[in-house]
C-alpha positions in Angstrom: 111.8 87.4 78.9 108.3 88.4 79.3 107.3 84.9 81.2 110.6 85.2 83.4 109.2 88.9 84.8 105.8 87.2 85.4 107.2 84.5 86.7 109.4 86.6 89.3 106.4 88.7 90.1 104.0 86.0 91.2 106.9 84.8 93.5 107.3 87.7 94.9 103.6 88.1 95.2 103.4 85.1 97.0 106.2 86.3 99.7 104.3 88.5 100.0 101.0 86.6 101.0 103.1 84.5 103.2 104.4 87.2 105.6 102.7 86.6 109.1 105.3 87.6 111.2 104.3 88.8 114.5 105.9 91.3 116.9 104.9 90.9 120.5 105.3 93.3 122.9 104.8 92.9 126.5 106.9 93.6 129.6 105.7 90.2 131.4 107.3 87.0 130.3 104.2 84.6 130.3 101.8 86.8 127.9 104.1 86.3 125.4 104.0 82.4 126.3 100.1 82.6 126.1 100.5 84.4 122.6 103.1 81.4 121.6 99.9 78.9 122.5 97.2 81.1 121.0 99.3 81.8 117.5 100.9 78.3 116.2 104.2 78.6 113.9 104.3 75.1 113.0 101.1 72.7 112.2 102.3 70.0 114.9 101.7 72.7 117.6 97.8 72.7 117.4 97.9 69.3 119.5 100.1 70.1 122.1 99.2 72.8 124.3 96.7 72.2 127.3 93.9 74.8 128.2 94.9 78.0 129.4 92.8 78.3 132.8 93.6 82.1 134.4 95.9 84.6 133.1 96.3 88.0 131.2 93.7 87.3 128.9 91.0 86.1 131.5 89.7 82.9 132.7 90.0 80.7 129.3 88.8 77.6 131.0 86.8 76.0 128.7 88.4 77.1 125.4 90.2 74.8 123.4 93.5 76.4 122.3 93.7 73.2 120.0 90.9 72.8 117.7 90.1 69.8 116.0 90.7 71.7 112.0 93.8 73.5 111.5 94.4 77.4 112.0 94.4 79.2 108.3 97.7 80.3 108.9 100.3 79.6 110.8 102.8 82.5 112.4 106.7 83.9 112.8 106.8 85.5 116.3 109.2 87.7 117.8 109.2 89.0 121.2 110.5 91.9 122.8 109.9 93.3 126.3 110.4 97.0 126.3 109.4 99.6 123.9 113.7 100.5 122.9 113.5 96.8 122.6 110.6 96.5 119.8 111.8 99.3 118.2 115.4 98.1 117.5 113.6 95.1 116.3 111.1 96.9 114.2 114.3 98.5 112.7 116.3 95.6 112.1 113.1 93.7 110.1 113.4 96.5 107.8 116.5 96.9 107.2 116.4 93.0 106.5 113.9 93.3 104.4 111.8 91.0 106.6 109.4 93.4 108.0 106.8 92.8 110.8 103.3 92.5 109.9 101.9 93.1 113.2 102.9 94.5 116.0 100.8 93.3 119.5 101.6 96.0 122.0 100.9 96.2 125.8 100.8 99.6 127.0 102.5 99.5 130.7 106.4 98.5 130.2 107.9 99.8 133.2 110.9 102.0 133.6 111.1 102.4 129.9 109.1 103.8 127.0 105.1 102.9 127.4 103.4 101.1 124.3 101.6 104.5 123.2 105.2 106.8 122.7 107.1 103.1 121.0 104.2 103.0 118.4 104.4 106.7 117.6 108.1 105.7 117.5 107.8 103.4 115.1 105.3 105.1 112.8 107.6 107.8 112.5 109.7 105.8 110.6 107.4 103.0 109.3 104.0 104.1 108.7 102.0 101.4 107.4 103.1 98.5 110.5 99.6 97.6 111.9 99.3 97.8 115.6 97.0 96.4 118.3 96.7 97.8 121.5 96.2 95.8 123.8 95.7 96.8 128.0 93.5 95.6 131.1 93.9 99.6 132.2 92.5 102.9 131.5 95.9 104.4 131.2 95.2 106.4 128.1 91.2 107.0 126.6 90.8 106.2 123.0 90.7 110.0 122.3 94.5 110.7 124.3 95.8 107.8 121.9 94.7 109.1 119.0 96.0 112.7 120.0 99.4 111.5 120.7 99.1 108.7 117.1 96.9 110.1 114.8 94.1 108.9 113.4 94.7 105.8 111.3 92.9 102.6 110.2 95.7 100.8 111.2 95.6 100.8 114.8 93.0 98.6 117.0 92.3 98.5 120.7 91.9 95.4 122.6 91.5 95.4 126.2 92.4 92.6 128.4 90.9 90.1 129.0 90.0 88.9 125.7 89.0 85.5 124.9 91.0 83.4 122.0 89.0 83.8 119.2 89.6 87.8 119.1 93.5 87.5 119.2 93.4 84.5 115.9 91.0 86.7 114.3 93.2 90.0 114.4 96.2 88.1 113.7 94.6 86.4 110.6 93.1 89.6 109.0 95.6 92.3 110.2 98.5 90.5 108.6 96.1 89.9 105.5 95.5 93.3 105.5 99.3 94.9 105.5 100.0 92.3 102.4 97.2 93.8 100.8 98.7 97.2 101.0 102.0 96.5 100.0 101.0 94.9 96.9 98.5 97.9 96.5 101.7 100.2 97.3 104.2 98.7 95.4 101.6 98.8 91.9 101.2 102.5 92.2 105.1 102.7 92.5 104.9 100.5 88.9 102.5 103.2 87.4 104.6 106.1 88.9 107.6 104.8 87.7 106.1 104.0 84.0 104.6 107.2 83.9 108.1 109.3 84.8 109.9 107.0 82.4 107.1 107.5 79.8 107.4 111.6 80.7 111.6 111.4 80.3 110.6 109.7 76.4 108.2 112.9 75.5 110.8 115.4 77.0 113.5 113.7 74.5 111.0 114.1 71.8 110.2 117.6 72.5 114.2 118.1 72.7 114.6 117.1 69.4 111.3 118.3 67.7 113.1 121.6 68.8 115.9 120.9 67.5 114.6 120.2 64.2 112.0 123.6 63.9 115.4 125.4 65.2 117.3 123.6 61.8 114.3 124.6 59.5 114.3 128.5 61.0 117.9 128.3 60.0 117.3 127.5 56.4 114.2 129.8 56.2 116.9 133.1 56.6 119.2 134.3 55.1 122.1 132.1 53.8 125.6 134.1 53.6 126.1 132.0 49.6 129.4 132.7 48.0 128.3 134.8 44.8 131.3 133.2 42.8 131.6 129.0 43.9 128.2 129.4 45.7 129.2 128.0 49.1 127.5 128.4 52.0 129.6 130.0 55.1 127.4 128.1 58.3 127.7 129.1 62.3 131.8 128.5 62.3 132.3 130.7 59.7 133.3 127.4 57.7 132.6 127.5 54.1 130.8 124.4 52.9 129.4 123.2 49.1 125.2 123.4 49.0 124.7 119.9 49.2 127.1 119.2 52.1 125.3 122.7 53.7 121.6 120.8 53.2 123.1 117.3 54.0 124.0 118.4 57.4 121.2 120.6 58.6 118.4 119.2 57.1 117.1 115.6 57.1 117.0 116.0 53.1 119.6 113.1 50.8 121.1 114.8 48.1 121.5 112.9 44.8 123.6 114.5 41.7 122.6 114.7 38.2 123.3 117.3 35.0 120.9 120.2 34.1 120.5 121.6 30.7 122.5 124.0 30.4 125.2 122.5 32.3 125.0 119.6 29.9 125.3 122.2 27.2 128.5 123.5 28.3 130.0 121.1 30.0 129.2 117.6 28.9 128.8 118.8 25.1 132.1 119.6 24.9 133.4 116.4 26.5 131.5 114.7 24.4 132.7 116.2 21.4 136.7 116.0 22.4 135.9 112.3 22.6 134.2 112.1 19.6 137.6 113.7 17.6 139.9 111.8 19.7 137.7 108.4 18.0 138.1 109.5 14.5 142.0 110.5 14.8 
C-alpha cells in the first residue's frame, strides 16, 4: 500500500515537471507564428523553420532558430488574441485541471481589455500563473504596472525587440519555476492537512480523558446505596447491584468470590445440609 502511494506520487510529480504549456497573448497573428518558431512542441520542429529576418522581435537575421543540439524542453502552446479571450482560456485550463504555466502577454490589444487589466484579471483568480510582459511601447512605466498588479516575483518585463535567446530562456525557467511552486504548495497542503487530522486525534483524546475524570468525580461523591440490598440508584434513578454500578462507570472488571463471614453463614450451612443429606 505504502509503495502504491509512492508510486502515485512520483507520477504525479513527474506531471508535474512535464507541464510547459504556454499561453500566448498577442492581438497580431504573426507574433504568435514567431513564438510557434522560437518555442518547438515536437523534436522534428528544430530543423524546419528558416531564419526569421524582420519582425516584432527585431531584425533576427543571423540567428539560427534551429540549433544544431536540441532545446531542453519542448512546449504546449495556446493562443489567444484578446485579453476576454486569454482569460476564458486561463479559466478553462483550470477548470481542466491543465493549467498554464506561462502566460506571454502583449500589452496593446485593441478595442478590448489591454495586457496590464487581463493579468490583474487573471491573478484575481489564479495567483501564482507567471506572466511576461512583453511591449515595443512605453504605454505603462514599470512603477504604473506594479500599482495597478502588485508587486510580485512572478511577473517579468520584456520589451520588444528581443532577440531569441531571452524568450527560450524565460520559457525554460519560468515554467521550471511555477512546477517548483506547486510541488512546494501542494507539500505544505500535506503538512496542514496531517497536522489538522493529527489536531482532530488530540481533541478525541481530550473528549474522552474528560469523560473519564468526569466518571471518577462521580464515584469520588456521594453514592445514594440502598441501606437494606445495597444497590446503587445512578443518574436515571435506576437501581443497580455494586458490581454492575462499578462495571459500568469505571474501567474496573469485577470478579466474585466468598468472604469470611459470608462463608460462615452462608456456605457453612450449605455445607452442612449436604453433609446430613450424605449420611441419610
Amino acid at each position: 500500500m505504502q509503495n502504491t502511494k509512492v508510486a502515485e506520487e512520483q507520477q504525479q510529480n513527474a506531471e508535474e515537471e512535464s507541464n510547459r504549456r504556454i499561453l500566448i497573448v498577442d492581438d497580431n497573428a504573426a507574433i504568435h507564428e514567431d513564438f510557434t518558431k522560437i518555442l518547438p512542441s515536437q523534436p522534428e520542429e528544430l530543423d524546419s523553420f528558416d531564419d526569421l529576418e524582420k519582425g516584432l522581435f527585431g531584425d533576427l537575421a543571423g540567428q539560427d532558430l534551429s540549433t544544431s543540439s536540441p532545446d531542453p524542453a519542448y512546449y504546449e502552446l495556446t493562443h489567444a488574441y484578446q485579453g476576454e479571450e486569454a482569460f476564458r482560456l486561463v479559466e478553462k485550463a483550470e477548470a481542466d485541471d491543465k493549467p498554464f504555466a506561462l502566460v506571454f502577454m502583449d500589452v496593446r490589444m485593441p478595442p478590448g481589455w489591454d495586457g496590464i487589466e487581463t493579468i490583474k484579471r487573471i491573478w484575481e483568480r489564479w495567483p501564482h500563473l507567471e506572466m511576461v510582459i512583453c511591449t515595443a511601447y512605453s504605454d505603462y512605466s514599470w512603477e504604473k504596472i506594479l500599482a495597478k498588479v502588485g508587486t510580485t516575483d512572478q511577473l517579468m518585463f520584456l520589451r520588444k525587440p528581443f532577440d531569441v535567446i531571452s524568450v527560450k530562456q524565460m520559457a525554460l525557467a519560468l515554467t521550471k519555476k511555477w512546477n517548483l511552486g506547486l510541488r512546494a504548495r501542494r507539500y505544505v497542503e500535506d503538512l496542514e492537512r496531517a497536522v489538522e487530522e493529527r489536531t482532530k486525534e488530540l481533541n478525541r483524546k481530550v473528549v474522552e480523558l474528560q469523560k473519564a475524570m468526569d466518571e471518577i468525580q462521580v464515584l469520588q461523591g456521594i453514592l445514594p446505596m440502598c441501606m437494606y440490598c445495597h444497590k446503587i440508584r445512578d443518574d436515571d434513578n435506576y437501581w443497580q447491584r455494586v458490581d454492575e454500578y462499578l462495571q459500568g462507570h469505571t474501567v474496573a472488571n469485577v470478579s466474585h468470590s466468598v468472604c469470611p463471614q459470608c462463608y460462615e453463614s452462608a456456605m457453612s450451612s450449605m455445607l452442612k445440609e449436604i453433609q446430613e443429606e450424605e449420611e441419610d
